[in-house]
C-alpha positions as CSV (number, residue, x, y, z in Angstrom):
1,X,0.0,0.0,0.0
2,X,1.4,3.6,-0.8
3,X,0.1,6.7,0.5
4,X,-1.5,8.8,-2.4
5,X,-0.2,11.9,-0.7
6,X,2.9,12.1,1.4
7,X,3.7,15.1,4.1
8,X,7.2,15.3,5.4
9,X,8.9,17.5,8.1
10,X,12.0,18.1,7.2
11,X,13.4,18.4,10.6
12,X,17.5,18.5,11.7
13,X,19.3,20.6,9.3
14,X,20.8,22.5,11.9
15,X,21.5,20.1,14.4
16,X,23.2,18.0,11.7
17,X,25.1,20.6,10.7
18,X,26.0,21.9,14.5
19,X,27.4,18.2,14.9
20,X,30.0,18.6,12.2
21,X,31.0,21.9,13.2
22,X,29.3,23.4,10.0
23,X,27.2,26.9,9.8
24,X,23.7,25.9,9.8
25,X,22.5,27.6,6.5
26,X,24.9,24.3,5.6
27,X,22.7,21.9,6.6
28,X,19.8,23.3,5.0
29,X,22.1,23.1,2.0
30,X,22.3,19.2,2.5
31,X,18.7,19.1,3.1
32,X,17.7,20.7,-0.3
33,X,19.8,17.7,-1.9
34,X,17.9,15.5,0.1
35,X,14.6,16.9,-1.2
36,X,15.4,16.3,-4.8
37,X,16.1,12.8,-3.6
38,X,12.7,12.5,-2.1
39,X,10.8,14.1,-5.1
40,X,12.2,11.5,-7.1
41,X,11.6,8.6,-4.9
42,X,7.8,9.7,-4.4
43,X,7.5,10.2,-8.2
44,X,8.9,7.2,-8.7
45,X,6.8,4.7,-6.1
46,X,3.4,6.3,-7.6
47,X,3.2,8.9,-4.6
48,X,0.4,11.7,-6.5
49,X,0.6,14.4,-4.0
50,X,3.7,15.1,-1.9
51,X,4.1,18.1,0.4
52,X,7.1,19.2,2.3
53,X,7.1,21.4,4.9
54,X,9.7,23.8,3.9
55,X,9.8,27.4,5.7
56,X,7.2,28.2,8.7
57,X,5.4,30.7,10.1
58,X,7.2,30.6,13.1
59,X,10.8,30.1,11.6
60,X,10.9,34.1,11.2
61,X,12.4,33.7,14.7
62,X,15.4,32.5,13.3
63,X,18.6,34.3,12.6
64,X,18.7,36.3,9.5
65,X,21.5,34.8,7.9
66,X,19.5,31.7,8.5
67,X,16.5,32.6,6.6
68,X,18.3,34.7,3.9
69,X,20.0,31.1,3.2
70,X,17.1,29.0,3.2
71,X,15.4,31.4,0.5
72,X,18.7,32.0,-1.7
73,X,18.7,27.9,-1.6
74,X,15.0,27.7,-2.3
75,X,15.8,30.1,-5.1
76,X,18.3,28.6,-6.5
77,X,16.7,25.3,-6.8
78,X,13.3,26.6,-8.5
79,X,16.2,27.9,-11.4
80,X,18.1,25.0,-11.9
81,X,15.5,21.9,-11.0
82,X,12.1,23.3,-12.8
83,X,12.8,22.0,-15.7
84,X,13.7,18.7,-15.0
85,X,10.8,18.9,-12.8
86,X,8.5,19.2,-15.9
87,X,10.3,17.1,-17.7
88,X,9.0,14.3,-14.9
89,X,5.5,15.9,-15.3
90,X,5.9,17.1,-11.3
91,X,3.5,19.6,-10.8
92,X,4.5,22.7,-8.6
93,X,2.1,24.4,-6.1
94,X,3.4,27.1,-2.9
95,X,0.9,26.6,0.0
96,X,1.3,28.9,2.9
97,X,1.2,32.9,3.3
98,X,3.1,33.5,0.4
99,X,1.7,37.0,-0.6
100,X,3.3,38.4,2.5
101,X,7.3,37.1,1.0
102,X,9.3,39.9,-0.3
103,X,8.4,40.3,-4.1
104,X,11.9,38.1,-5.8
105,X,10.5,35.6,-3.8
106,X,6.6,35.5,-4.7
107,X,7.7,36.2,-8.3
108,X,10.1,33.0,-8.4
109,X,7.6,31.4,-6.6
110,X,4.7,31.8,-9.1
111,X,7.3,31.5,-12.2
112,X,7.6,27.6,-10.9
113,X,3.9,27.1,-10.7
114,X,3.7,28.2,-13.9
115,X,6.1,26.4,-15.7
116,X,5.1,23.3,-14.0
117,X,1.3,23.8,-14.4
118,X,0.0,21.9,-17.2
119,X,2.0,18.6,-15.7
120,X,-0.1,15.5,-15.5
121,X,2.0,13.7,-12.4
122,X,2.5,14.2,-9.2
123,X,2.0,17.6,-7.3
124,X,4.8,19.0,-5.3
125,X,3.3,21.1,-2.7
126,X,6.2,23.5,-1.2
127,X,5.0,25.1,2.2
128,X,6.4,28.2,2.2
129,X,5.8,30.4,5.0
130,X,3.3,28.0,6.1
131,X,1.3,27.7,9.0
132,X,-1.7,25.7,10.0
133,X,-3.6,27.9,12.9
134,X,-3.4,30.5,10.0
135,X,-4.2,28.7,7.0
136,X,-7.7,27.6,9.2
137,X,-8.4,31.2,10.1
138,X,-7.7,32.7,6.6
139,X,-10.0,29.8,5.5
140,X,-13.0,30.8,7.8
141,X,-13.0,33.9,6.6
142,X,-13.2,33.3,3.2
143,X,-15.7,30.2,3.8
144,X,-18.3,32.0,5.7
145,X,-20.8,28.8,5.3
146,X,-20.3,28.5,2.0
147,X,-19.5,25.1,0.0
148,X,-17.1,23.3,2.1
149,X,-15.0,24.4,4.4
150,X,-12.0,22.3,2.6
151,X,-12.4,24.1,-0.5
152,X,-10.8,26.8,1.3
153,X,-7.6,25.4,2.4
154,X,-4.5,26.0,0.5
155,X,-4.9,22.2,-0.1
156,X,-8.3,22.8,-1.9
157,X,-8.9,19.6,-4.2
158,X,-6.1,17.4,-2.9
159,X,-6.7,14.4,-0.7
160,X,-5.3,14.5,2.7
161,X,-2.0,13.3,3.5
162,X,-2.4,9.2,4.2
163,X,1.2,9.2,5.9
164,X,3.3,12.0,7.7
165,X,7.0,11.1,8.1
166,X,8.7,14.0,10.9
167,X,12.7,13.1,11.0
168,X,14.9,14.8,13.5
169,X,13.4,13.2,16.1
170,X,11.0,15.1,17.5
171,X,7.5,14.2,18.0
172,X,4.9,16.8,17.5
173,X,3.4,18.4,14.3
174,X,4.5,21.7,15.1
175,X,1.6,23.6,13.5
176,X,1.9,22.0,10.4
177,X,-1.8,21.1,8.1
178,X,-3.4,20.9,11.6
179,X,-6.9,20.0,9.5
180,X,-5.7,17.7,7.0
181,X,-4.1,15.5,9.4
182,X,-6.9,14.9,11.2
183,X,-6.7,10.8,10.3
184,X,-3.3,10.7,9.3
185,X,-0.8,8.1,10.0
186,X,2.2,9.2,11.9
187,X,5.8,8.3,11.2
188,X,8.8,9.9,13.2
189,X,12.0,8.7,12.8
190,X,15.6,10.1,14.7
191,X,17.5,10.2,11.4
192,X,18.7,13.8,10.6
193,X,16.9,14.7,7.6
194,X,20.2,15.4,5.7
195,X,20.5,11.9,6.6
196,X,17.3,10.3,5.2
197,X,18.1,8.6,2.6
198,X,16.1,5.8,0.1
199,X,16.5,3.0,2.7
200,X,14.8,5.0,5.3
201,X,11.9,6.3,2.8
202,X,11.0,2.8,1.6
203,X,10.9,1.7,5.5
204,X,8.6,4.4,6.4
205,X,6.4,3.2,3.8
206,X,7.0,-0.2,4.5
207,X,5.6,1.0,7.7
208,X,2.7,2.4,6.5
209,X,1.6,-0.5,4.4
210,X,1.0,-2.6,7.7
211,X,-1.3,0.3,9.4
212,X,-5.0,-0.5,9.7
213,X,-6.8,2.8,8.9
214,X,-10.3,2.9,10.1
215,X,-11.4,6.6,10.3
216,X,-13.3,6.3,13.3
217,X,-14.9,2.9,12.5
218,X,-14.6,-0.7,12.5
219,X,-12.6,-2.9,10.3
């Protein structure tokens, strides 16, 4: 059984690089790679919606040299990688509050989605300057009893994530598509994430093929 939509957090790029004595705009660096890695796994097992939880809300709290990296990466990966990305009919979508990014960013941002648009594979769903207490209140504004509710979400007309892998260690969802998850299985795992490699995706998977998911009822 694979999940038809995948949500990662990408957790421990810091602390990985911290361990080696690296800056820790370096270990994002190593994460990027990572997330190509992942893309292509996922596209490759028949994954049709994968989302990874790039750049938070709360990550603003974060040292500027910090952030500036993370977006100069982020940018420079939408430059050289969209291509090949249509190439392997990946869709590109930004969910999050990405109106409020400065304008380079919003502009490489919707350049990507563009390009990527008319793909017929799997959709890449980049949270960028996500949060999920937001995304739900900027929803019920909008909703007002109206249709549903989910129609609202930056997720409108995707399924919601089967399987949620969190490296790093760390156990919580930290805010992260607090309504899609509602049913969703839960995977953590201690490896770094510039650590995860294709062994540990195909055992979280593996995982998640044994789960019994019965949404509130009986099997």
């Amino acid at each position: 059984m694979i999940p038809t939509h995948l949500a990662i957090i990408m957790d421990g790029n810091g602390r990985w690089a911290t361990q080696r004595g690296l800056h820790r705009w370096e270990g994002h660096r190593a994460g990027a790679k990572v997330a190509e890695n992942v893309v292509r796994w996922a596209n490759d097992r028949g994954i049709k919606y994968l989302t990874l939880f790039s750049f938070s809300t709360e990550n603003w709290k974060r040292p500027k040299e910090e952030i500036d990296a993370i977006f100069s990466i982020l940018a420079e990966y939408m430059k050289n990688r969209t291509d090949q990305l249509m190439e392997n009919e990946v869709k590109i979508r930004f969910i999050g509050n990405v109106n409020a990014l400065k304008e380079e960013t919003k502009e490489i941002c919707q350049e990507a989605e563009k390009k990527t648009s008319k793909a017929n594979g799997m959709t890449l769903n980049i949270a960028l300057n996500y949060g999920g207490r937001l995304e739900i209140i900027q929803a019920a504004k909008r909703w007002n009893g109206n249709g549903k509710f989910e129609d609202y979400l930056y997720t409108s007309g995707q399924p919601d994530p089967d399987l949620l892998i969190r490296t790093g260690g760390e156990m919580r969802i930290s805010n992260f598509m607090l309504w899609q998850l509602a049913y969703t299985e839960l995977y953590f795992t201690k490896v770094l994430w510039p650590d995860f490699n294709e062994k540990e995706f195909d055992k979280a998977l593996a995982d998640f093929s044994h789960r019994k998911r019965k949404f509130g009822g009986i099997n």
